[in-house]
N, C-alpha and C positions, 0 to 999 in steps of 0.2 A: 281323641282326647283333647279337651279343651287346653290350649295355654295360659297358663295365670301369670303372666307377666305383662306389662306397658311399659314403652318408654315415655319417658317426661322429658322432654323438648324446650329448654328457655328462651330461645332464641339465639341463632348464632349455634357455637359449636357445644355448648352444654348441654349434653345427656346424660341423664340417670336410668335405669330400672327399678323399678319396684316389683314386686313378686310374690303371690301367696302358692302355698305347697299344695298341688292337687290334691294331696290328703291331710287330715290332722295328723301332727305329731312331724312328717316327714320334712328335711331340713330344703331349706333355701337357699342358694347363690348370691341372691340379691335381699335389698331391707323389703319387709312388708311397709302397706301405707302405713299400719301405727308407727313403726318405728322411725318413719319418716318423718310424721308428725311430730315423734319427741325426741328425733334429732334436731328437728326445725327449733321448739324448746333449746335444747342445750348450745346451741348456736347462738340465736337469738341471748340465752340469759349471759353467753362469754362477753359476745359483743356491745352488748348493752352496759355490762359491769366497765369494759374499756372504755369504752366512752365514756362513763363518767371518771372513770381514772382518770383523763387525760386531761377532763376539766378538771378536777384539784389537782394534779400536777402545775398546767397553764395559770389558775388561780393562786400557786406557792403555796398551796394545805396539804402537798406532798412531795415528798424529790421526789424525781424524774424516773431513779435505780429503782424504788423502795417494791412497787410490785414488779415480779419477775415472769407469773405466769397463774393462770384462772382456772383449774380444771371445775369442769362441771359435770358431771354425774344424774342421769335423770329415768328413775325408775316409776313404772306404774304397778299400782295392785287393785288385783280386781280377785272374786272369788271363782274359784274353779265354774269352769264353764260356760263364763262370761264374756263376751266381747268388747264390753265398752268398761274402763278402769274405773272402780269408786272412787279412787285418786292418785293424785302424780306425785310425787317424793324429787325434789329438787336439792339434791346437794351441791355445794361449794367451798373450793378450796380456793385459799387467795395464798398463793405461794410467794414469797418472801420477805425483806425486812420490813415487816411491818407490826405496829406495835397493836394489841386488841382495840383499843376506838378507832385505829385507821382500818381495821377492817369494818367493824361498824357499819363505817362514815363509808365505804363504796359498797357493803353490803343494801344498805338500803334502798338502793336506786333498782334493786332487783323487781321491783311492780312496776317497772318503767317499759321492760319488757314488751314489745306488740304482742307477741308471738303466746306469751302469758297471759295478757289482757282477755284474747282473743278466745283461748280456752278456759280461760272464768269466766265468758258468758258474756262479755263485756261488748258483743258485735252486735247495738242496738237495733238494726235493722234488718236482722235474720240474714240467714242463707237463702239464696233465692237460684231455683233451680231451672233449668229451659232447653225445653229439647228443640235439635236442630233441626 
């Protein structure tokens, strides 16, 4: 029986696995590649919102306290039987004192995103594939 697992290797001591379930339906240990993909999404969209936090905080168009913490939430829906999602659903919370335009104001920086860009199509030069 075939294994459907790979390690992903960064360089240095970083490993993941990824993992698909020799059957439908049957559960996993480790994230499949989709979900890895829109983990990389919800990563990307936390860090990306910090970042710009941190320039209006540095810029004084926000204390320093006011945001406490980003969750970000990223679901895909596609129709039964489908493999590739009709679309991704990105929610965010911008947790603490902050009044509705200060969230706004770091909400918008959310297209800034790579990780976003990349899955709206935005990698002008294709994917380009090469066997070794």
């Amino acid at each position: 029986m075939l294994d459907f697992t790979t390690r992903i290797n960064f360089g240095g001591s970083s490993e993941i696995v990824a993992e698909l379930p020799p059957m439908p339906g049957q559960a996993c240990l480790n994230p499949n590649p989709k979900n890895l993909v829109l983990s990389g999404l919800a990563a990307c969209t936390s860090m990306t919102l910090q970042h710009f936090t941190s320039t209006l905080v540095k810029d004084g168009k926000l204390p320093a306290d006011a945001l406490k913490e980003i969750k970000v939430e990223v679901q895909d829906k596609f129709e039964a039987g489908k493999q590739v999602p009709d679309s991704i659903h990105v929610s965010v919370d911008l947790v603490g004192n902050l009044t509705p335009d200060q969230k706004k104001m770091i909400f918008q920086a959310i297209g800034f995103c790579p990780v976003k860009q990349m899955l709206s199509g935005k990698i002008t030069g294709g994917i380009h594939d090469k066997l070794l």
